[in-house]
Structures are given as structure tokens and as C-alpha cells.
N, C-alpha and C positions, 0 to 999 in steps of 0.2 A: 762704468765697466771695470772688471777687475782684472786684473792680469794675470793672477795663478788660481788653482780651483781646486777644492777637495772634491773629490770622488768616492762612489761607491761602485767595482769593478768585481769579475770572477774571471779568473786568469785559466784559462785553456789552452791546449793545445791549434785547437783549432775555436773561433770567437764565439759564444753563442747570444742568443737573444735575451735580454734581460727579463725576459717571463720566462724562458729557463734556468733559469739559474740557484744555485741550490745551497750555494757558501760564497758569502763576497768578505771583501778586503776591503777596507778603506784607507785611500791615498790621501792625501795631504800635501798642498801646496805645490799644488804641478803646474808648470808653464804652459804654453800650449806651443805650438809651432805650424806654420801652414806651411804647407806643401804642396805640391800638384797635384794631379786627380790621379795620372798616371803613377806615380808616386805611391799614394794610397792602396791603388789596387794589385800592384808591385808586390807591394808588402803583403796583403791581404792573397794572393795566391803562391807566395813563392817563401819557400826557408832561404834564411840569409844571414847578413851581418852586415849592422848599419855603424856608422862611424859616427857615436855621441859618446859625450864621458858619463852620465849617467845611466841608472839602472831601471828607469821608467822613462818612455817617452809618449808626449800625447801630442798626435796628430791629427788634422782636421786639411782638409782640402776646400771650405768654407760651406759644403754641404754634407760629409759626414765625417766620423768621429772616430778617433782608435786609438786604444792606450796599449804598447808596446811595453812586455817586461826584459830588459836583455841581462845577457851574463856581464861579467867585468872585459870579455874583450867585446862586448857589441852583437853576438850572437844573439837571434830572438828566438827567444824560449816560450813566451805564454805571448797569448793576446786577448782583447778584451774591448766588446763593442760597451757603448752608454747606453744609459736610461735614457727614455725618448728627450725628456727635459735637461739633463746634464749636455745631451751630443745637443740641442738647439741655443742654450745659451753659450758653448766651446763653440758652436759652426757660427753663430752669430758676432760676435769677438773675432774668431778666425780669419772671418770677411775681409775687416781693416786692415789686417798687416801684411806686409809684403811678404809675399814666399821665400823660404828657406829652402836652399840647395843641400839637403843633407843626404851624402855619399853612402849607397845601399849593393852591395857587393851579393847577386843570389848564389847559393846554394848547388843549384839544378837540382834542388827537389821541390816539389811541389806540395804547398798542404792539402792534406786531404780533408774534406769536407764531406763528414758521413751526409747521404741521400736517404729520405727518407720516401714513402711511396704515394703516390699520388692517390686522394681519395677515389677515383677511378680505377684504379692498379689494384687497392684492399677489396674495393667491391667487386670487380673480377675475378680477382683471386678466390672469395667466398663463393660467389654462385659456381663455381669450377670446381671446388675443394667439396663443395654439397655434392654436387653430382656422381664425383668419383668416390667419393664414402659409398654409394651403395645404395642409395636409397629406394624404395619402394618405384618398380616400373609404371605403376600410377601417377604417382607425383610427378616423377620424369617426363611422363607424355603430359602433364598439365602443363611442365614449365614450357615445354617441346610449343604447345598449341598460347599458351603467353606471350611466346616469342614470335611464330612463324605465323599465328591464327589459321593454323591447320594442323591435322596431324598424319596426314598423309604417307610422307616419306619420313616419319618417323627414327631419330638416328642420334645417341646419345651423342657420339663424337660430332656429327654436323651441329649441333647445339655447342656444344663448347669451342669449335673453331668459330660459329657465330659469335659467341660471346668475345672471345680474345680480339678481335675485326670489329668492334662495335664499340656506337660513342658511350658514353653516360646516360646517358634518354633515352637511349635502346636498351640497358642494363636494368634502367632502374626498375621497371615494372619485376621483371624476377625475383630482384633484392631484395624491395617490400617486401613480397610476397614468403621470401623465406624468413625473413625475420619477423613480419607477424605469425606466421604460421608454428 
């Protein structure tokens, strides 16, 4: 086992996932340090300032991984999750050493972590966005009888407040249907 580790990192504001990533950095010769879990996720939700004398820190909690960029007073500035293989050989290593008590003073602000939409949330929104374009009162009564298998009480808006109240399994028949169509 080795005790320091070159890396290849992409330093964000908030961490992202190594299949997003679009420009990386490579470190050289970084220690690791274990720390708590609590610790980890500290950091991982909160702006701060941690108390180390260097300008890179890599923590692990012995099951995941974070490489920390700070300023010269301790401030973190960027951060940056690992490659699946880099964070299993650093959490692997991390395992054996005894925890590090290093002093993390937050912020009170929080990082924000853009939310992206739930493949459930995109397909509602489409079959929603079709309907209110305008479409032909033909097609409408077909998604209408799609959905309700009737067409009775016939009602664009009861269609779209169905849809918004409805799982994935109840959506998807529409969906197809518009995007093969």
C-alpha cells in the first residue's frame, strides 16, 4: 500500500461526478487523512474553513472520497469527488489509519447542489407542454380515451391535472404514443 497518491480531479464549486467532467487537473503526491463520516458530509454540504497548512486536502471517511482545494487561510474553494478506482484504492488505505480530528469552522452557507429533474418530472412536463401547444381536439380526445378509456366526460384540464397526480406507468402509455407519433 502506498501512502500518497496522484490523482486526476475537476475542481467545482459544487463536486461533480467523474462522467461529468470536462477539464481535470492532475495532483501529485497527496496524503490522504481519514476522518468521520460526519466530518465528510460537513464538508460536503456546508461552505467553511478547515484548519490545514496546505492547499489540497484528500479525505476519505474509509467509504468515500474528497479532494478539498483551499485558499492560504483554509477557506474551501473547489471540491472534487474520484474516479470510481482512485476513491476505492484512497477508501481502501483509509480503512487502516486512525482518524484525524481536523477543526472545520462552517460558514452558515450551504453549497448548493444544482437538482436536476426526475425522468418522471421531463415526461410530464412533455405530455403537458404537447397538450397546451394546441394540438388538434382529435389527438386530445385520443390521449383523453389513452388515459381514462373513455371519452365521456371529455376535459383537456382533467387530463393534465390526471397526468400531474399520476405515477410513471400511468404516464407512459401517452409518452409513447407522442413520441412515436
Amino acid at each position: 500500500m502506498r501512502n500518497s497518491f496522484n490523482l486526476e480531479v475537476e475542481f467545482r464549486d459544487v463536486p461533480r461526478m467523474p462522467y461529468e467532467w470536462e477539464k481535470t487537473t492532475m495532483i501529485m503526491h497527496i496524503d490522504v487523512k481519514r476522518v468521520s463520516t460526519s466530518f465528510l458530509k460537513r464538508v460536503l454540504l456546508n461552505e467553511g474553513k478547515i484548519d490545514y497548512k496546505a492547499n489540497i486536502l484528500l479525505i476519505s471517511d474509509g467509504k468515500n472520497s474528497l479532494v478539498l482545494k483551499l485558499d492560504r487561510d483554509g477557506v474551501i474553494k473547489k471540491r472534487s469527488h474520484l474516479a470510481f478506482t482512485d476513491s476505492l484504492d484512497i477508501c481502501e488505505y483509509a480503512y487502516n489509519l486512525r482518524e484525524t480530528n481536523i477543526d472545520f469552522v462552517e460558514s452558515g452557507a450551504k453549497v448548493l447542489y444544482k437538482k436536476g429533474k426526475s425522468v418522471e418530472e421531463e415526461m410530464k412536463e412533455y405530455i403537458i407542454d404537447s397538450l397546451k401547444k394546441g394540438m388538434p381536439e382529435d389527438l386530445s380526445k385520443y390521449l383523453y380515451y389513452l388515459y381514462f378509456d373513455e371519452i365521456e366526460d371529455y376535459s383537456v384540464d382533467k387530463l393534465i391535472k390526471s397526468i400531474r397526480g399520476s405515477s410513471i406507468e400511468k404516464n407512459m402509455k401517452l409518452y409513447k404514443f407522442l413520441i412515436e407519433s
